[in-house]
C-alpha positions as CSV (number, residue, x, y, z in Angstrom):
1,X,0.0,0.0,0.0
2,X,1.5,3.7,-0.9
3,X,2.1,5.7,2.1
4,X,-0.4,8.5,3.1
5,X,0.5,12.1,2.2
6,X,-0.5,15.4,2.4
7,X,-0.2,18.2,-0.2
8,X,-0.8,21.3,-0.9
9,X,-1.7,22.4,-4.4
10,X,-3.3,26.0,-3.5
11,X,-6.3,25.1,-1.8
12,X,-4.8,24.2,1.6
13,X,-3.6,21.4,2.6
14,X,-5.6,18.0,1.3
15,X,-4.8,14.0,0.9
16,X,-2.8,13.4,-2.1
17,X,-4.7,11.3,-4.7
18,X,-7.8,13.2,-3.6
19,X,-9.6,16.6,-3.4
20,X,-10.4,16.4,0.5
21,X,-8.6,19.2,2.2
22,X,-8.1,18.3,5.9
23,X,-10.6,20.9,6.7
24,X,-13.5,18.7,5.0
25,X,-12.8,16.6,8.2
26,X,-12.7,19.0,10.6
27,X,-16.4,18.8,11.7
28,X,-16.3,14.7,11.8
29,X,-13.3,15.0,14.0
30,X,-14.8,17.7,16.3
31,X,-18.7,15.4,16.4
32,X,-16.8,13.0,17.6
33,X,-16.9,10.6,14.9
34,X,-14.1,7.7,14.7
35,X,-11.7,7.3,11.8
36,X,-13.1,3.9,10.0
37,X,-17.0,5.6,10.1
38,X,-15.5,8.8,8.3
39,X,-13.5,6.4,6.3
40,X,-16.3,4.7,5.5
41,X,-18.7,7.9,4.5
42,X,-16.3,9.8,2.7
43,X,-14.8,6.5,0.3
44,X,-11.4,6.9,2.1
45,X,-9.4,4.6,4.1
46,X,-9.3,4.8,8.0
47,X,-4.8,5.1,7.4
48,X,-6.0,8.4,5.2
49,X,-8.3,9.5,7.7
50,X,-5.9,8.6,10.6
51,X,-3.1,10.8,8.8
52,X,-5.2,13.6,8.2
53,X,-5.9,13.3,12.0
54,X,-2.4,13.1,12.7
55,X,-1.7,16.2,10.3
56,X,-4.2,18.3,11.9
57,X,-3.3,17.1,15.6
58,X,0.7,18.4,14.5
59,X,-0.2,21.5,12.9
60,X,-3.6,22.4,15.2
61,X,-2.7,26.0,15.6
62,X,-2.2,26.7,12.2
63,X,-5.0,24.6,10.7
64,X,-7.4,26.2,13.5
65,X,-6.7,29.7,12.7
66,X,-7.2,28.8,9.0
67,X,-10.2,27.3,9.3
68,X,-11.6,30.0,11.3
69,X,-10.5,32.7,8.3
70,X,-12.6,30.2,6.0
71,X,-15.6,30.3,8.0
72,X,-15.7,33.8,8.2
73,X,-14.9,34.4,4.4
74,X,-18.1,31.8,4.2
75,X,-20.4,33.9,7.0
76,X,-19.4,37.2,4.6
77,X,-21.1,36.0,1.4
78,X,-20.4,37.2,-1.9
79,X,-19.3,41.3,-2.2
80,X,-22.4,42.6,-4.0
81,X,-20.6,42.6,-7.5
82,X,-20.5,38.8,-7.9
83,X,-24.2,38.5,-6.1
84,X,-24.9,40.8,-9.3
85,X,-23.2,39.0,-11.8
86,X,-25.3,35.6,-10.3
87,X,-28.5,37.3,-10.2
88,X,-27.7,38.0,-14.4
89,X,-26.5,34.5,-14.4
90,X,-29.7,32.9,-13.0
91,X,-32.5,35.5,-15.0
92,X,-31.0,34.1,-18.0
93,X,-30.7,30.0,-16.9
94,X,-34.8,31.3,-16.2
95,X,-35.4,32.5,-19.1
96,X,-33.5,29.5,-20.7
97,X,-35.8,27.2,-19.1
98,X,-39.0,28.7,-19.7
99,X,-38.1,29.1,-23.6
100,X,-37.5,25.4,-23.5
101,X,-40.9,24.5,-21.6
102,X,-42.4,26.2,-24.1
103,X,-40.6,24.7,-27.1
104,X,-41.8,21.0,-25.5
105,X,-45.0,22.0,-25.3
106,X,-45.0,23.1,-29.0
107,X,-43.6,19.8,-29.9
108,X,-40.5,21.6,-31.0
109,X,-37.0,20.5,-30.8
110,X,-35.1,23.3,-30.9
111,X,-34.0,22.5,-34.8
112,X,-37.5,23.4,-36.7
113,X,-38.8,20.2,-37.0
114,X,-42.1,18.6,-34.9
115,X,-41.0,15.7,-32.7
């Protein structure tokens, strides 16, 4: 069996071979859950999940202050530019829709011809 690492490709640090970030596991660890039912739930083995444990037990200040600027960025929400730009996005997958309700109840494909 290859050994168990951890990397770090820009996102933070995850289990190589994978994209789980040890912070996915954070909340398992801290419910209380034990390594072969995370294992189990999240298709890893219980070695990954012990060395993420292991990882986050040797580097807990760091990984702790880290996952506290992540929550907050997620408490923030989006700054109202991209909130814009996904209100734009969603009127038009709308719109999108509804023209191709319509076209099915026509009995039109999208191509001119009757189905």
């Amino acid at each position: 069996m290859r050994p168990v690492t951890i990397i770090d490709r820009g996102r933070g640090p995850e289990l190589a071979g994978t994209r789980i970030t040890i912070y996915t596991l954070l909340d398992y660890f801290d419910d209380g859950w034990n390594d072969a039912s995370i294992a189990l739930w999240m298709g890893l083995s219980s070695m990954q999940v012990a060395a993420i444990r292991q990882y986050i037990a040797e580097h807990k200040d760091e990984v702790l202050a880290e996952n506290a600027k992540i929550l907050a960025r997620i408490a923030r929400g989006n700054p109202p530019e991209i909130e814009a730009r996904r209100a734009g996005s969603k009127a038009k997958l709308q719109a999108l829709r509804e023209k191709l309700r319509r076209q099915r109840e026509q009995g039109d494909n999208g191509e001119g011809h009757s189905q």
